[in-house]
C-alpha positions in Angstrom: 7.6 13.7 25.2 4.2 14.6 26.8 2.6 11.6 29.0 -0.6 12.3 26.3 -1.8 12.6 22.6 -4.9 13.0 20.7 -5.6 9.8 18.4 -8.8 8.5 16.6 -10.2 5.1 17.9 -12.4 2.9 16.2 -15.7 3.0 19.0 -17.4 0.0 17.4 -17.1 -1.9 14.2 -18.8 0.5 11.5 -18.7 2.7 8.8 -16.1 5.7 9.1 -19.0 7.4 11.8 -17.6 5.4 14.0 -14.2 6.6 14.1 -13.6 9.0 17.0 -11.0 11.5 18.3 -10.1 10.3 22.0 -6.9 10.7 23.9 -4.9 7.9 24.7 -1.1 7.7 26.4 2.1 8.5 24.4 4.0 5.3 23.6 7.0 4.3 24.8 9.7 2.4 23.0 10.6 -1.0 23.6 13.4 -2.4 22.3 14.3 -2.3 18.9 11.8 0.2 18.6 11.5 4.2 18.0 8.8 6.5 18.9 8.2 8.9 15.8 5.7 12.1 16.3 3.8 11.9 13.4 2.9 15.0 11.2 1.0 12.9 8.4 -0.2 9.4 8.2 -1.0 7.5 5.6 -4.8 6.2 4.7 -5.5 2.9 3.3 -8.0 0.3 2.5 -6.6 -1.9 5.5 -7.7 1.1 7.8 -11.7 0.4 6.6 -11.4 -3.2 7.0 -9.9 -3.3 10.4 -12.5 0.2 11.5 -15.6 -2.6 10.1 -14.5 -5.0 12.1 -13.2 -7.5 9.2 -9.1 -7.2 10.3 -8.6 -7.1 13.4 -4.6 -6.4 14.5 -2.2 -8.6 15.8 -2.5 -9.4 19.7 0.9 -6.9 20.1 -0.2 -4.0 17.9 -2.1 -0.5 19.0 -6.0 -0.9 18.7 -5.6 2.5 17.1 -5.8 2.5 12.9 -3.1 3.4 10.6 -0.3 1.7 9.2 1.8 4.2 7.6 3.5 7.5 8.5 5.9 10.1 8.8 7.4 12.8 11.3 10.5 13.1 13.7 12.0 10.3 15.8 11.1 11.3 19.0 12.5 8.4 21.2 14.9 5.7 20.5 14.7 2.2 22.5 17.4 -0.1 23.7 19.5 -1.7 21.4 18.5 0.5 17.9 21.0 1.9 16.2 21.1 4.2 12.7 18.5 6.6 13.9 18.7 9.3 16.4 16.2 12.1 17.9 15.4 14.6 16.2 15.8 12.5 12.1 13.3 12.8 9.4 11.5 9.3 8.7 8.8 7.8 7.3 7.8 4.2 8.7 5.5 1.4 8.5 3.6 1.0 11.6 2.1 -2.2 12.9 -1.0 0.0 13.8 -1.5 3.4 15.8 -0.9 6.3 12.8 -4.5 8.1 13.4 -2.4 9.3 16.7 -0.2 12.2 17.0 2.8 9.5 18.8 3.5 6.3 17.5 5.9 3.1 18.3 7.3 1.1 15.4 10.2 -1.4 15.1 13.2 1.1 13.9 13.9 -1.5 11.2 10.6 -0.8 9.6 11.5 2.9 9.5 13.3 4.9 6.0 14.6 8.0 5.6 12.8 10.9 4.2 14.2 11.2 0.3 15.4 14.1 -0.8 13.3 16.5 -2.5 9.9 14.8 -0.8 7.9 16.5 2.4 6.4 15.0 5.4 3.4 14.6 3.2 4.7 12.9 0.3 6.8 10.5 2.6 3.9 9.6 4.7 2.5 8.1 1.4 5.3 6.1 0.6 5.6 2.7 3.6 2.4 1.1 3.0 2.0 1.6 -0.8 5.7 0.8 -1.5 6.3 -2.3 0.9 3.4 -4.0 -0.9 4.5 -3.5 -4.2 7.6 -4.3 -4.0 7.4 -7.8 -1.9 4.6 -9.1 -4.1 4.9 -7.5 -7.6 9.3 -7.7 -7.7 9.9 -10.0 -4.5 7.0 -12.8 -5.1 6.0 -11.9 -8.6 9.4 -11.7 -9.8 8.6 -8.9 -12.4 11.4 -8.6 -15.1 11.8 -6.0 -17.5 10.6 -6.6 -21.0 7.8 -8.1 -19.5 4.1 -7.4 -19.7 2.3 -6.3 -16.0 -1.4 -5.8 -15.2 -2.4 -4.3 -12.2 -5.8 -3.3 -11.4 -7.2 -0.4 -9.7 -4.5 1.6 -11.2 -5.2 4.5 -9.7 -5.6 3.4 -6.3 -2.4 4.2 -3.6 -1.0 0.4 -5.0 -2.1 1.0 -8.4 -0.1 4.6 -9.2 2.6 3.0 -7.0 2.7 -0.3 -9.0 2.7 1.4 -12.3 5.6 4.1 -11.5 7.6 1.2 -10.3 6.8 -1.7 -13.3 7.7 1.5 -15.6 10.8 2.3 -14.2 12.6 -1.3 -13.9 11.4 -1.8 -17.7 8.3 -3.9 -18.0 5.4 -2.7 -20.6 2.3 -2.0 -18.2 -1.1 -2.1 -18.3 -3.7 -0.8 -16.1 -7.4 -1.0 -15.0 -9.5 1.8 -14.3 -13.1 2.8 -14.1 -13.3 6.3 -15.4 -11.4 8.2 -18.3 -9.9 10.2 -16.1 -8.7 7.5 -14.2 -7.4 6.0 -17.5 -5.3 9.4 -18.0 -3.9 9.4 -14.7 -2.3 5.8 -15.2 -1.3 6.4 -18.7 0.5 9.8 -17.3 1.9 7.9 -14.6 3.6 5.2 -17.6 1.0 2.5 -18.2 1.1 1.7 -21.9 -2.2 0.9 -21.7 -5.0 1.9 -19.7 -8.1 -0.4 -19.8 -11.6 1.3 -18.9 -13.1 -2.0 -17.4 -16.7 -0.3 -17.3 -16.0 -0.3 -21.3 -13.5 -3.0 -22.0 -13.2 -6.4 -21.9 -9.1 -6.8 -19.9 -8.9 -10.6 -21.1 -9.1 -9.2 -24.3 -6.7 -6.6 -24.6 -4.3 -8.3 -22.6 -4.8 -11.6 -24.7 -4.5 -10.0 -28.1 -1.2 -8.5 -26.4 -0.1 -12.1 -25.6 -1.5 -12.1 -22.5 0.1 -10.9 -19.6 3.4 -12.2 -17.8 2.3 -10.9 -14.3 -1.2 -9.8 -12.7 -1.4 -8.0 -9.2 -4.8 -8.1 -8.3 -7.4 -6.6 -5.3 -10.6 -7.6 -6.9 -10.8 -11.1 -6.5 -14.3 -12.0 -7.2 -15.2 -12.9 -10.4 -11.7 -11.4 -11.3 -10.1 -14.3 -10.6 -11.2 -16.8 -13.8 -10.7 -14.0 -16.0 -7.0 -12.9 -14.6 -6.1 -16.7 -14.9 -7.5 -16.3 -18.7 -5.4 -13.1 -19.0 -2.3 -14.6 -18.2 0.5 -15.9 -20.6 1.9 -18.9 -20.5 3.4 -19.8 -17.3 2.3 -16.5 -16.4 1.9 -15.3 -12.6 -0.9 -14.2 -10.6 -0.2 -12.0 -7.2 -3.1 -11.6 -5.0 -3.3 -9.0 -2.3 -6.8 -8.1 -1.4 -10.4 -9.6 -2.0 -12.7 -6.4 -2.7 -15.2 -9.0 -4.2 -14.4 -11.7 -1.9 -12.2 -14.7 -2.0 -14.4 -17.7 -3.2 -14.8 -18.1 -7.1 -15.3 -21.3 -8.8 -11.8 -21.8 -10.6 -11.1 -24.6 -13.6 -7.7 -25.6 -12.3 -6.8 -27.6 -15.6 -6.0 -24.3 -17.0 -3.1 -23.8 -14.4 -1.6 -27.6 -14.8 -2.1 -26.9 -19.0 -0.9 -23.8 -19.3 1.8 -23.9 -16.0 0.4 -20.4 -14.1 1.7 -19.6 -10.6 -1.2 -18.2 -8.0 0.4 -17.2 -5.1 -0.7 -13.7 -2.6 0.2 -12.1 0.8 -0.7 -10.2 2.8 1.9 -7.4 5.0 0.8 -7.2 8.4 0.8 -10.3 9.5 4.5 -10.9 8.1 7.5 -10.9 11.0 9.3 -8.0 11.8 12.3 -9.6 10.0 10.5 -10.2 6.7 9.1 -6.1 6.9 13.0 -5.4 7.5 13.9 -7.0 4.3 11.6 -5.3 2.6 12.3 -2.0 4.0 16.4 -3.2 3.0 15.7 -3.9 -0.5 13.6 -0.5 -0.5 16.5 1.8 0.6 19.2 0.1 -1.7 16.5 -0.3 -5.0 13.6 2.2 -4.7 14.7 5.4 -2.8 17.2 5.9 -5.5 14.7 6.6 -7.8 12.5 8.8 -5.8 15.7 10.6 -4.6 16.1 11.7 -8.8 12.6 12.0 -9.1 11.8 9.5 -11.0 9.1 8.0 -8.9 6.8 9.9 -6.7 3.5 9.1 -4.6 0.5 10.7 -6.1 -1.4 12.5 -3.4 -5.1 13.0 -3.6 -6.7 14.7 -0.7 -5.2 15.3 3.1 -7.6 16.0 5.9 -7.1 16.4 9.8 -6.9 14.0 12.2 -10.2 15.0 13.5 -11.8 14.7 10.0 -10.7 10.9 9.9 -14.3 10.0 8.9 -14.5 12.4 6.0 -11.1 10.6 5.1 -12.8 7.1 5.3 -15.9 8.4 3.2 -13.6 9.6 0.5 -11.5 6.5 0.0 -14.9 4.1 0.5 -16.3 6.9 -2.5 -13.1 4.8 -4.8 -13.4 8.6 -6.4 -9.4 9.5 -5.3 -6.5 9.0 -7.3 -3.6 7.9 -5.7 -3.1 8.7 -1.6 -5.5 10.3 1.0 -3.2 11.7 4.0 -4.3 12.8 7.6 -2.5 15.6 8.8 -1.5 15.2 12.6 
């Protein structure tokens, strides 16, 4: 490996002009770790927060943005085995993706399934880890069931949808546009809600109301998800894109026996990412191995072009995944 690398810092908390291309050293592995050059990462809201200064990393990750990629193992650690120089993975980083070299615990990496490019796979760690540890792991989705997930067509949303769809549940969706509404519907929600022209309480409580809710809003969303929900329903929340304070009447969740619960994946130990990345190898890849689920890829731009990236996510115009290609 070379002793350096191009990668995009974060100069000072900001908006995506503060993003800058900078060279830094080329990782080394420690152990239990791999050193994958990267050939695509993976953009996501995270990335935003931590570049604006609202998520800092953990004390022991990179500085550097991006939590998700894919490329060749280029270096193997002590004490990792299962993986060897030269294999095709995609991973989920604890930070340092905007970079052309990256270190990340070899449990957190996957294989590339069959059928998907570099591209594709980079789209998969970040996206697929979520849903799966809060909608199947802590939301305990069931088939038959009825899931709402907002921002549908958001990286988690197409993800969310694909995945509720395949393991059986019915599945609605939240969108703002009626293209947006297509996309989800396409992708196997049984109902996409417009929420610029439609009240969600109400189509989801003339449906029953719904069994499961994974939500990003938060906000205001928050009363009317808990009004949304069935009976002993559950709520999962993962993000606060209105903020996290609400005024909440509680006596609805005693009365009517609702679960509120949320994570978030970063912060989680390497063991509990290495579950999840477990459960995903023996559950999920199967079905992106037939074809059956895919990540839906909006826009890729080069590393250098990071900030355009940031604009176009912060824009909430993309469908599915924006990629930087290393």
């Amino acid at each position: 490996m070379p002793s350096a690398m191009r990668a995009v810092e974060i100069s000072a908390p900001g908006g995506p002009e503060v993003l800058r291309l900078t060279e830094r050293p080329v990782p080394r592995p420690g152990p239990g770790e791999i050193v994958i050059r990267l050939a695509f990462a993976g953009v996501n809201r995270p990335d935003a927060l931590q570049r604006a200064g609202l998520y800092n990393p953990p004390p022991w990750a990179s500085d550097l943005p991006g939590l998700e990629g894919a490329g060749e193992v280029a270096a193997i650690g002590p004490g990792v085995s299962g993986w060897a120089v030269g294999d095709q993975v995609c991973a989920l980083l604890p930070g340092g993706g905007y970079a052309e070299y990256v270190a990340t615990p070899a449990a957190h990496a996957l294989p590339v399934p069959a059928g998907l490019g570099l591209k594709a796979a980079a789209c998969l760690p970040e996206t697929f880890f979520t849903v799966w540890s809060n909608v199947f792991m802590r939301g305990g989705l069931k088939a038959g069931e009825r899931f709402l997930v907002h921002g549908g067509s958001s990286g988690i949303g197409t993800t969310a949808i694909q995945l509720a769809h395949a393991f059986g549940a019915r599945v609605f969706a939240t969108a703002g546009s009626p293209e947006k509404c297509a996309a989800c519907a396409r992708l196997g929600a049984a109902r996409a809600i417009n929420y610029r022209e439609e009240d969600f309480v109400e189509v989801l409580r003339a449906e029953g109301g719904a069994d499961l809710i994974l939500d990003m809003v938060g906000g205001e969303y928050l009363p009317r998800n808990v009004k949304a929900l069935a009976d002993e329903g559950r709520l999962v929340q993962i993000a606060f894109l209105q903020g996290p304070k609400v005024a909440l009447n509680f006596a609805q969740v005693m009365m009517r026996r609702l679960t509120i619960t949320g994570s978030t994946l970063r912060p989680q130990s390497d063991l509990a990412k290495a579950r999840i990345a477990e459960q995903l190898r023996a559950t999920v890849w199967p079905l992106i191995d037939s074809g059956r689920v895919a990540p839906v890829i909006d826009s890729d731009y080069p590393l250098a072009e990071a900030q355009s990236a940031h604009e176009r996510m912060e824009s909430s115009a993309h469908i599915g995944k924006i990629v930087l290609s290393i």
